[in-house]
N, CA, C and O atoms as CSV, one atom per row, in Angstrom:
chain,resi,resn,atom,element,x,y,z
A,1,UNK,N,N,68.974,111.657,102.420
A,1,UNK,CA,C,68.813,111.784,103.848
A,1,UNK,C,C,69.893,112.676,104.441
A,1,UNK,O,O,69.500,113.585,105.172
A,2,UNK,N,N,71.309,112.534,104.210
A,2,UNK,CA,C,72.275,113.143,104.378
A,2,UNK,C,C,71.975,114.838,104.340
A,2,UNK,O,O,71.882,115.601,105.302
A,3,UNK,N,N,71.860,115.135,102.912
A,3,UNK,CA,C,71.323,116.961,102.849
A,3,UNK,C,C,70.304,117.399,103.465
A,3,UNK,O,O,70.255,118.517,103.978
A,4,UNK,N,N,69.095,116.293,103.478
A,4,UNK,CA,C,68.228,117.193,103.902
A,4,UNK,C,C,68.524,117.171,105.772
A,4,UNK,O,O,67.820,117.978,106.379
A,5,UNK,N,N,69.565,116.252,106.707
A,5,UNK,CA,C,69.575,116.413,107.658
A,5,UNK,C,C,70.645,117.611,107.732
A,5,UNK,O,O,70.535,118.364,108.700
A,6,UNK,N,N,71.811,117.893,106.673
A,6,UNK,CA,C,72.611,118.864,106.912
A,6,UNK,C,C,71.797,119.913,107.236
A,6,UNK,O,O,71.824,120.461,108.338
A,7,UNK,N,N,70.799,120.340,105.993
A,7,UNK,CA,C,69.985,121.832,106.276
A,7,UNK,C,C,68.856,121.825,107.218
A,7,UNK,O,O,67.809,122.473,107.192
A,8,UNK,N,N,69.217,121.104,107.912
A,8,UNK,CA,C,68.168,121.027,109.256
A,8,UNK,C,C,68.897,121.291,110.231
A,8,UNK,O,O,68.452,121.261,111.378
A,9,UNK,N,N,70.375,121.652,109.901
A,9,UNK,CA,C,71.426,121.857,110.746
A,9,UNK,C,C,72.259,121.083,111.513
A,9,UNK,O,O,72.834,121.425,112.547
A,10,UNK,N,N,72.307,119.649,110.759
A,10,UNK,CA,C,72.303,118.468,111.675
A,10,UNK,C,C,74.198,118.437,111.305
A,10,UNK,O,O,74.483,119.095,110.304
A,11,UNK,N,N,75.456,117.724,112.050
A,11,UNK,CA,C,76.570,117.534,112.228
A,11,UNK,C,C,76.636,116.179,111.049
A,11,UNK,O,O,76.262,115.163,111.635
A,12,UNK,N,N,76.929,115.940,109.863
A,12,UNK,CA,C,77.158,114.958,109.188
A,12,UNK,C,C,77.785,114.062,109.155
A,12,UNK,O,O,78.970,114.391,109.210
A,13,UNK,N,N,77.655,113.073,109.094
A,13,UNK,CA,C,78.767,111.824,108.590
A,13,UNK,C,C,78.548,111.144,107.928
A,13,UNK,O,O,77.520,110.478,108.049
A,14,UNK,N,N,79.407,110.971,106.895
A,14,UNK,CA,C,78.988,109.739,105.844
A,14,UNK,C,C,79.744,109.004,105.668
A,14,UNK,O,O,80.935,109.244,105.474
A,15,UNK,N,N,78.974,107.434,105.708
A,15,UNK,CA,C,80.220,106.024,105.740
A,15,UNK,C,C,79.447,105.512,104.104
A,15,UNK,O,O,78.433,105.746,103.447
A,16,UNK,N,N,80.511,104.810,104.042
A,16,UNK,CA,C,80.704,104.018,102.801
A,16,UNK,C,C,82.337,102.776,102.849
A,16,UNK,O,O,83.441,103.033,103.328
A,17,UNK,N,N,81.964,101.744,102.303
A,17,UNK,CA,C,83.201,101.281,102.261
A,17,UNK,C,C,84.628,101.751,101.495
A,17,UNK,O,O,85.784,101.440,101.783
A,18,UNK,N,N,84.212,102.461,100.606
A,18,UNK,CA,C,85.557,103.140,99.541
A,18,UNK,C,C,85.271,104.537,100.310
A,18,UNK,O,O,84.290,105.246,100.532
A,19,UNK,N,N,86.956,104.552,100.658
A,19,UNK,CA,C,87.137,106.439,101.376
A,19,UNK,C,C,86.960,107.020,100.184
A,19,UNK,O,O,86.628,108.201,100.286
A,20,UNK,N,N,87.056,106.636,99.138
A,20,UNK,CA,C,87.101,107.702,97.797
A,20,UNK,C,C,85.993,107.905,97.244
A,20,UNK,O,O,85.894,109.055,96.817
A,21,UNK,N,N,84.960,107.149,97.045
A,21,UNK,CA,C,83.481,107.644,97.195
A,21,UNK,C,C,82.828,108.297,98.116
A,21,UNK,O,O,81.774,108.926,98.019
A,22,UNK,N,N,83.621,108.087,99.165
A,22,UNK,CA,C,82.678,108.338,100.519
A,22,UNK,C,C,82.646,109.695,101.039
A,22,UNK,O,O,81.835,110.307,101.735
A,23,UNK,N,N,84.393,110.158,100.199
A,23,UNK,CA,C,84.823,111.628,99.981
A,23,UNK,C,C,84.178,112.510,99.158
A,23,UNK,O,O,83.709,113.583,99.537
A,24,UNK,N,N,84.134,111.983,97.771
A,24,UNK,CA,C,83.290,112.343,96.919
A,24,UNK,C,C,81.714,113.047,97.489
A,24,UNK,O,O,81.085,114.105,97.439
A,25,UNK,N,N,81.613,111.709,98.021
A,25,UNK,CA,C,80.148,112.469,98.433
A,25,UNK,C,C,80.073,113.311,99.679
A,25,UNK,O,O,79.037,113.974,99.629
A,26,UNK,N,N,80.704,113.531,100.694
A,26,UNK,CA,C,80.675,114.468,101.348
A,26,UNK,C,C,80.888,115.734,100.889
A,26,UNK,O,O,80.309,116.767,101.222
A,27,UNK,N,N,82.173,115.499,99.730
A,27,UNK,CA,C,82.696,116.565,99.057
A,27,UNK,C,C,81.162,117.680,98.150
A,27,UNK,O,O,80.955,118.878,97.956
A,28,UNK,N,N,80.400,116.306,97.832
A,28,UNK,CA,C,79.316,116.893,97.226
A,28,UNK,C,C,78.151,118.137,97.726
A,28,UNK,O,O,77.462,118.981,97.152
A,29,UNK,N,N,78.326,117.813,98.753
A,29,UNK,CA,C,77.353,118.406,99.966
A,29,UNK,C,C,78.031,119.721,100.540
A,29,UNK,O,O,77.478,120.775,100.853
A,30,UNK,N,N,79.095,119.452,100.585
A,30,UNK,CA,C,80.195,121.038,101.014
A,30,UNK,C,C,79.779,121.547,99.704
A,30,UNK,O,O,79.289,122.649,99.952
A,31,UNK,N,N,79.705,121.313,98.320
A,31,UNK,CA,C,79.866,122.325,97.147
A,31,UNK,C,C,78.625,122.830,96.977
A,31,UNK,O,O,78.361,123.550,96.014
A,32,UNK,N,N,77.303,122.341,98.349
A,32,UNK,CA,C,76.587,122.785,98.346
A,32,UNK,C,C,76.224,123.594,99.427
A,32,UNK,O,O,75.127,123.901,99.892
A,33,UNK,N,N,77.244,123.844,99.696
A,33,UNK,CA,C,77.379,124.711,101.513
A,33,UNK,C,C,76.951,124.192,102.550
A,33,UNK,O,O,76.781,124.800,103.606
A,34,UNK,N,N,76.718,122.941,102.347
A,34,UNK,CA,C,76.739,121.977,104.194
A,34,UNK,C,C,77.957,121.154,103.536
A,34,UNK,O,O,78.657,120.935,102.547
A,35,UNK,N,N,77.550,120.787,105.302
A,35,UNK,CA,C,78.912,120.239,106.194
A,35,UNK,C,C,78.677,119.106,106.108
A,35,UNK,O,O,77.480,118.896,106.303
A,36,UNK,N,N,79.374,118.028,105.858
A,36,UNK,CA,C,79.744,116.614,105.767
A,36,UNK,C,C,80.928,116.184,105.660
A,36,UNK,O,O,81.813,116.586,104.904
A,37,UNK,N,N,80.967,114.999,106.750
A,37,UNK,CA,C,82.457,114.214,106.583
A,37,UNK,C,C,82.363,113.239,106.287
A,37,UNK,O,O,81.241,112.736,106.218
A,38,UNK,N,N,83.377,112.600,106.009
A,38,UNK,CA,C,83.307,111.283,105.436
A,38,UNK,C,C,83.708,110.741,106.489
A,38,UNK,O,O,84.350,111.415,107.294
A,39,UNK,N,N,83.364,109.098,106.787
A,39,UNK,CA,C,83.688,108.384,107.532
A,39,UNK,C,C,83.577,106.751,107.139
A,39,UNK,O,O,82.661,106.021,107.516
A,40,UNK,N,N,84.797,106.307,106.234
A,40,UNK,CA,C,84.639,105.188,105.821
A,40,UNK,C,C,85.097,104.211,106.732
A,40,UNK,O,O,86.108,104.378,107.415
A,41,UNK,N,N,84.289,103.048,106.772
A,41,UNK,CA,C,84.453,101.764,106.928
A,41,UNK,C,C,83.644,100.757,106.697
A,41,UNK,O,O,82.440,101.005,106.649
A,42,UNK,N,N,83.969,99.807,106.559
A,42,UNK,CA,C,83.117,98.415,106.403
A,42,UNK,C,C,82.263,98.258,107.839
A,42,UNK,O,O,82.740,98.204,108.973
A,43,UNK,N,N,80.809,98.198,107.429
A,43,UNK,CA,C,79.879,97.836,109.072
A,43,UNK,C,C,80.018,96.718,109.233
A,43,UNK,O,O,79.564,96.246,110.275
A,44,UNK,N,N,80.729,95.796,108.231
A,44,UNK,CA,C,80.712,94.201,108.565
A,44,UNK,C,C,82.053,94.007,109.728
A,44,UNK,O,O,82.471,92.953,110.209
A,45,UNK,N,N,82.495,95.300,109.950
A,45,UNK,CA,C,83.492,94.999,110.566
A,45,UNK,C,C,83.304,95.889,111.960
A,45,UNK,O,O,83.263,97.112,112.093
A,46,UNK,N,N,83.195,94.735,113.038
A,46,UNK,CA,C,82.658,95.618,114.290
A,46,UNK,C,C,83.510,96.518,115.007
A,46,UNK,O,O,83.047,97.556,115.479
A,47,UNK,N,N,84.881,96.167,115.146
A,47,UNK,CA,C,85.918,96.711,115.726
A,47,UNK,C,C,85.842,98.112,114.703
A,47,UNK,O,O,85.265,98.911,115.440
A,48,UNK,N,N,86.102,98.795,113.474
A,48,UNK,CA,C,86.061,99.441,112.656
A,48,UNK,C,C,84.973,100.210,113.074
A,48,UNK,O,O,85.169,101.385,113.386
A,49,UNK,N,N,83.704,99.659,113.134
A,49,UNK,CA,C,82.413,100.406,113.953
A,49,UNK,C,C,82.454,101.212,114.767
A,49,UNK,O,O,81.925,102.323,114.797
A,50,UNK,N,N,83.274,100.555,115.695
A,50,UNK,CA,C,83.029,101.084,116.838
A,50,UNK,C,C,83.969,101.940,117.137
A,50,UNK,O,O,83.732,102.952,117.797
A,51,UNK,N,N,84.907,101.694,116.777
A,51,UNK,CA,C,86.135,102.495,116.704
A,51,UNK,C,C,85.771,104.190,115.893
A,51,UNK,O,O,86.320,105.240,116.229
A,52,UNK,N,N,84.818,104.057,114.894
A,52,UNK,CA,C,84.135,105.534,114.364
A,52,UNK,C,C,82.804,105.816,115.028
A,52,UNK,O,O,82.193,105.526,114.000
A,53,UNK,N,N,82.039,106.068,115.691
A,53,UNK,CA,C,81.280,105.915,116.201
A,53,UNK,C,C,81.838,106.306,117.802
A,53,UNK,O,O,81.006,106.984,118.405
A,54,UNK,N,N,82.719,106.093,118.360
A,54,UNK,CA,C,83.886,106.609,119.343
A,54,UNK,C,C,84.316,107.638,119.099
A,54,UNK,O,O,83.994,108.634,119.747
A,55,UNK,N,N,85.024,107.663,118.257
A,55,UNK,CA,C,85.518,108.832,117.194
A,55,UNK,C,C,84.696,109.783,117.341
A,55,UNK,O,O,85.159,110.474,118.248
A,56,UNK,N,N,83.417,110.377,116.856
A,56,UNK,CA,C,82.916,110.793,116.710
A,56,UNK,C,C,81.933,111.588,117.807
A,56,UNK,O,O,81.422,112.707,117.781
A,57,UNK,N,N,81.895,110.259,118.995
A,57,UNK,CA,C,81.056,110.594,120.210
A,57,UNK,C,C,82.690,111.790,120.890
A,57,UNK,O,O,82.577,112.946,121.299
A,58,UNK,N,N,83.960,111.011,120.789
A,58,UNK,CA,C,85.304,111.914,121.373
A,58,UNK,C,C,85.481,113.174,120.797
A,58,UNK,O,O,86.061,114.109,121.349
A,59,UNK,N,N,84.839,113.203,119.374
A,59,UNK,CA,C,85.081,114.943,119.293
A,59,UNK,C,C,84.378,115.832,119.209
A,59,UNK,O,O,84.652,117.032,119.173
A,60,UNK,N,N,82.669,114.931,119.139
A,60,UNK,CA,C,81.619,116.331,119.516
A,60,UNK,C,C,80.244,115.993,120.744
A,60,UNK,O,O,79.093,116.425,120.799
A,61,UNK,N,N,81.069,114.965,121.683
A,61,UNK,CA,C,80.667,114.502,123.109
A,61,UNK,C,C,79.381,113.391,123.036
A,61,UNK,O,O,79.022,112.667,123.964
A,62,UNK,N,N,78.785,113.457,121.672
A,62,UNK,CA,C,77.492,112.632,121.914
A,62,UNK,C,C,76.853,111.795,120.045
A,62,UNK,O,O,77.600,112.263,119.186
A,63,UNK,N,N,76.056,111.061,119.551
A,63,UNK,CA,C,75.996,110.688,118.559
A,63,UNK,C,C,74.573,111.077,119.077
A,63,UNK,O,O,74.211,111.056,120.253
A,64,UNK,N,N,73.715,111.495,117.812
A,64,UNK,CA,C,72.110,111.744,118.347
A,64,UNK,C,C,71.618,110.810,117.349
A,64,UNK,O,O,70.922,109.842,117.655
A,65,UNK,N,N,71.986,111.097,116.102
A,65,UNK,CA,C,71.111,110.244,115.117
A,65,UNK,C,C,72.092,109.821,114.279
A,65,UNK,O,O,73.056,110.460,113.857
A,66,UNK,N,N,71.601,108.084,113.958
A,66,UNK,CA,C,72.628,107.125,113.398
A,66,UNK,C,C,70.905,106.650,112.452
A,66,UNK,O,O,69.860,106.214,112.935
A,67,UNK,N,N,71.335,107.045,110.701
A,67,UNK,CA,C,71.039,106.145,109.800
A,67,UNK,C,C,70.945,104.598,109.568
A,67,UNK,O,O,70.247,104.604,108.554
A,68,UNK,N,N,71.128,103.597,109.773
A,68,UNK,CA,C,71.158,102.314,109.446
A,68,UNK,C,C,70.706,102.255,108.167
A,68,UNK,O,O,69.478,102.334,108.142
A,69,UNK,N,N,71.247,102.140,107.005
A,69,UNK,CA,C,70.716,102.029,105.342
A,69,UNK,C,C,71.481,101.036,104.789
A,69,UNK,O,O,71.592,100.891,103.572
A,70,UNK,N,N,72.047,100.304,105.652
A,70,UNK,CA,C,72.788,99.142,104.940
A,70,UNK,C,C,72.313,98.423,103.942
A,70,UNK,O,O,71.227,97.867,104.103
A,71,UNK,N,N,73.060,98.274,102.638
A,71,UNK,CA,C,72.689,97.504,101.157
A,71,UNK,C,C,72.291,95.779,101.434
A,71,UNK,O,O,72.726,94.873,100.723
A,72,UNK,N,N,71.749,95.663,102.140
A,72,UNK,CA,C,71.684,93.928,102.292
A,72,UNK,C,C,70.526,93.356,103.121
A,72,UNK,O,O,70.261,93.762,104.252
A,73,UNK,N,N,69.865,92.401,102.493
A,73,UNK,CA,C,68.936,91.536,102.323
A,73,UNK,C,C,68.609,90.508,103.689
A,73,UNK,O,O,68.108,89.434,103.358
A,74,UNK,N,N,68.805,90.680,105.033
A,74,UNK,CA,C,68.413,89.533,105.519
A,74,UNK,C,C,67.161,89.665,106.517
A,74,UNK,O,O,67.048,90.539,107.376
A,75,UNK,N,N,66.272,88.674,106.257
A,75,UNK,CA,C,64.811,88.681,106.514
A,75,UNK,C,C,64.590,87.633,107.667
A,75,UNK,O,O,64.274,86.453,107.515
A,76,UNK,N,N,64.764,88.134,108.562
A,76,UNK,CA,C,64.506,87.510,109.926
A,76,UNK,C,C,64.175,88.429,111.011
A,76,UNK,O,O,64.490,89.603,110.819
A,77,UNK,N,N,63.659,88.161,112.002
A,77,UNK,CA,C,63.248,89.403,113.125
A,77,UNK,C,C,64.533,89.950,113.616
A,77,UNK,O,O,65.610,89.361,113.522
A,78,UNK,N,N,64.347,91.121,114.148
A,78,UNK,CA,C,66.085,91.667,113.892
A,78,UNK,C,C,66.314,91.098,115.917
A,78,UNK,O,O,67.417,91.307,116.423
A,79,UNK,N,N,65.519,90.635,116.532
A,79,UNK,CA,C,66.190,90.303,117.692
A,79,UNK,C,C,67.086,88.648,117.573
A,79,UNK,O,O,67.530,87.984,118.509
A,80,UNK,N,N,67.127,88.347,116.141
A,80,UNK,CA,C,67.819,87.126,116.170
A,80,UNK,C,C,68.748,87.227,115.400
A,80,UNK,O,O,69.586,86.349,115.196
A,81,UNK,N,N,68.702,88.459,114.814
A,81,UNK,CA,C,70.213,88.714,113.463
A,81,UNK,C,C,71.420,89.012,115.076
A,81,UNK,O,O,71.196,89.564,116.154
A,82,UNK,N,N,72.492,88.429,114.586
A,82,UNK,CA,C,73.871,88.611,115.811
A,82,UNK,C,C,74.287,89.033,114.017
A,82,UNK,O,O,73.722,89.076,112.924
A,83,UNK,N,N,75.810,89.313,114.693
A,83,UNK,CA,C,76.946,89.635,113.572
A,83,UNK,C,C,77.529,88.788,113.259
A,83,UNK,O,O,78.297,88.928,112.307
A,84,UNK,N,N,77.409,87.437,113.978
A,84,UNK,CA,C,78.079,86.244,113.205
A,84,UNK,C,C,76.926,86.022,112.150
A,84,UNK,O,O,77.587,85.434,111.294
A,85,UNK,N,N,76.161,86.066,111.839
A,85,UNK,CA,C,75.049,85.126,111.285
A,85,UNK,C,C,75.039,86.038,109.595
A,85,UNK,O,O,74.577,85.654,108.520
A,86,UNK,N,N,75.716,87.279,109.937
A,86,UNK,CA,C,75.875,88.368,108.472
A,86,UNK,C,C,76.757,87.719,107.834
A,86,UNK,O,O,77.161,88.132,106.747
């Protein structure tokens, strides 16, 4: 999802919990002549969230499109998932 939004011309970011994978793979995408940054943190952690996601709106004024691909399993209607309940 990442490449094919780079060559659509899209501003990248990529989260992961390890900065050193998360580098890696941005790194991967530059050796392919798009642009990607890394942007690690844990989503289980809201302050961390939001704090990149800020970041991001502060240095290029706006967020247009946010992925949600989180690795995890919970099966309930999403108007009743809160962040305590993860």
């Amino acid at each position: 999802m990442a490449e094919a939004m780079a060559r659509a011309g899209a501003l990248v970011y990529l989260n992961g919990r390890d900065p050193e994978h998360t580098k890696v793979a941005a790194d991967r995408l530059g050796d392919a002549g798009l642009t990607a940054h890394p942007l690690p943190f844990d989503v289980n952690d809201e302050k961390a969230g939001k704090a990149a996601i800020e970041a991001v709106a502060a240095q290029h004024g706006r967020l247009d499109i946010l992925v949600n691909n989180v690795g995890q399993r919970l099966r309930a209607p999403i108007e009743s998932i809160t962040l305590d309940g993860l």
